[in-house]
C-alpha positions in Angstrom: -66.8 -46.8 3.5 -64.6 -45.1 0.8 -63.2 -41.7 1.1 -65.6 -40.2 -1.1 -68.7 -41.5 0.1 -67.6 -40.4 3.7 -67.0 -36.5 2.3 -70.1 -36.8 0.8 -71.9 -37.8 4.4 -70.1 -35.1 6.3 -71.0 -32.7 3.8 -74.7 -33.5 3.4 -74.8 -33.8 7.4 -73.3 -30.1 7.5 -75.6 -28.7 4.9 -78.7 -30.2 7.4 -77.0 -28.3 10.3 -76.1 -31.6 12.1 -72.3 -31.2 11.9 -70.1 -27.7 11.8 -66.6 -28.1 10.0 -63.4 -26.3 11.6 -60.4 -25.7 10.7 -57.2 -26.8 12.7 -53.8 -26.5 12.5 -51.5 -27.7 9.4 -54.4 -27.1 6.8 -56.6 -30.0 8.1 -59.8 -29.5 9.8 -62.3 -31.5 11.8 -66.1 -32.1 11.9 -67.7 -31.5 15.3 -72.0 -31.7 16.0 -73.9 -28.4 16.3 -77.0 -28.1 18.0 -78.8 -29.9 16.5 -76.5 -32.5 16.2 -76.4 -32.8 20.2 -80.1 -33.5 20.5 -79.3 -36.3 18.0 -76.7 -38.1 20.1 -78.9 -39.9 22.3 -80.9 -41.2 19.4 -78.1 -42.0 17.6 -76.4 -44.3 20.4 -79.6 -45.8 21.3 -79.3 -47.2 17.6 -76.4 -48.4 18.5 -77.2 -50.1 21.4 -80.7 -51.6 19.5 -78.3 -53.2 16.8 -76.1 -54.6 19.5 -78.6 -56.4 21.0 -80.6 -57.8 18.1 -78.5 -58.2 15.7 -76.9 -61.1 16.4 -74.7 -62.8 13.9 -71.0 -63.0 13.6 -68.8 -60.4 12.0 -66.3 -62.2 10.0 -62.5 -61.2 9.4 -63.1 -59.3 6.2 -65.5 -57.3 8.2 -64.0 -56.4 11.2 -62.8 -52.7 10.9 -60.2 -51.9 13.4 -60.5 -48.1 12.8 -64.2 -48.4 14.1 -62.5 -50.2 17.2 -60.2 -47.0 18.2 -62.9 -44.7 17.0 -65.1 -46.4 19.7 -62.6 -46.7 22.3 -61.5 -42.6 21.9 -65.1 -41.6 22.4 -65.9 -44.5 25.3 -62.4 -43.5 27.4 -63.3 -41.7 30.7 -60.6 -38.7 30.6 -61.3 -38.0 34.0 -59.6 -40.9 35.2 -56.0 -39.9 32.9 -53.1 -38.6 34.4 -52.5 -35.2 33.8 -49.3 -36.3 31.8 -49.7 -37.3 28.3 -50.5 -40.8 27.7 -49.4 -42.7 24.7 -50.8 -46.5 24.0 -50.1 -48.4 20.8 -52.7 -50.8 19.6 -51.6 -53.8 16.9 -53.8 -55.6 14.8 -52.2 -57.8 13.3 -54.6 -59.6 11.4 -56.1 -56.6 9.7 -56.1 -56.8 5.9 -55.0 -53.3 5.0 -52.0 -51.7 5.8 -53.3 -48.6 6.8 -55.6 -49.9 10.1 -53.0 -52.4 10.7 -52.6 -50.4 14.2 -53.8 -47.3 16.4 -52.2 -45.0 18.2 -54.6 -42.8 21.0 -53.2 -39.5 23.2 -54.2 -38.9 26.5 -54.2 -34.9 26.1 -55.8 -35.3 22.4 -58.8 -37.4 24.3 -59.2 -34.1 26.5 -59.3 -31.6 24.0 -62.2 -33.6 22.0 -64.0 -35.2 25.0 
């Protein structure tokens, strides 16, 4: 998904009252679910789980997006089970085809904060 079409998602998905936008530090901000967007979740992963099961063909290399890999392994990690030091793991992909996802880093103490 480009850039632009993403901003334009978050932005539509805010307008609807699905996502509220915050600011953090360094002038960046980050997109978290309201209400409403809560009572989504379950629907939402149940989705996911529905095109697991059925859809069953092969994603090729082009396709296979690493940042949807670390996105999905952040929101999937049990924080309960972290030391209470801060954790650092470096992933490598080495066959990705842009530079930019060619690796992944994830915190222990960022996973608590957004968990």
């Amino acid at each position: 998904m480009s850039p632009a079409l993403l901003t334009k998602r978050l932005k539509t998905l805010e307008l609807c009252g699905i996502l509220e936008r915050r600011s953090i530090g360094g002038g960046g901000h980050e997109y978290h679910l309201t209400q409403a967007g809560e009572e989504l979740r379950p629907w939402v992963e149940l989705m996911g789980v529905w095109g697991q099961r059925w859809v069953r063909r092969a994603v090729t290399p082009e396709e296979a997006d690493p940042a949807l890999l670390m996105w999905d392994m952040r929101r999937s990690i049990n924080v309960e089970r972290l030391p209470d030091e801060r954790v650092v793991v470096r992933f490598n992909f080495r066959g990705a085809r842009r530079a930019s996802v060619r690796g992944g880093w994830s915190l222990s103490d960022l996973s608590r904060t957004c968990a």
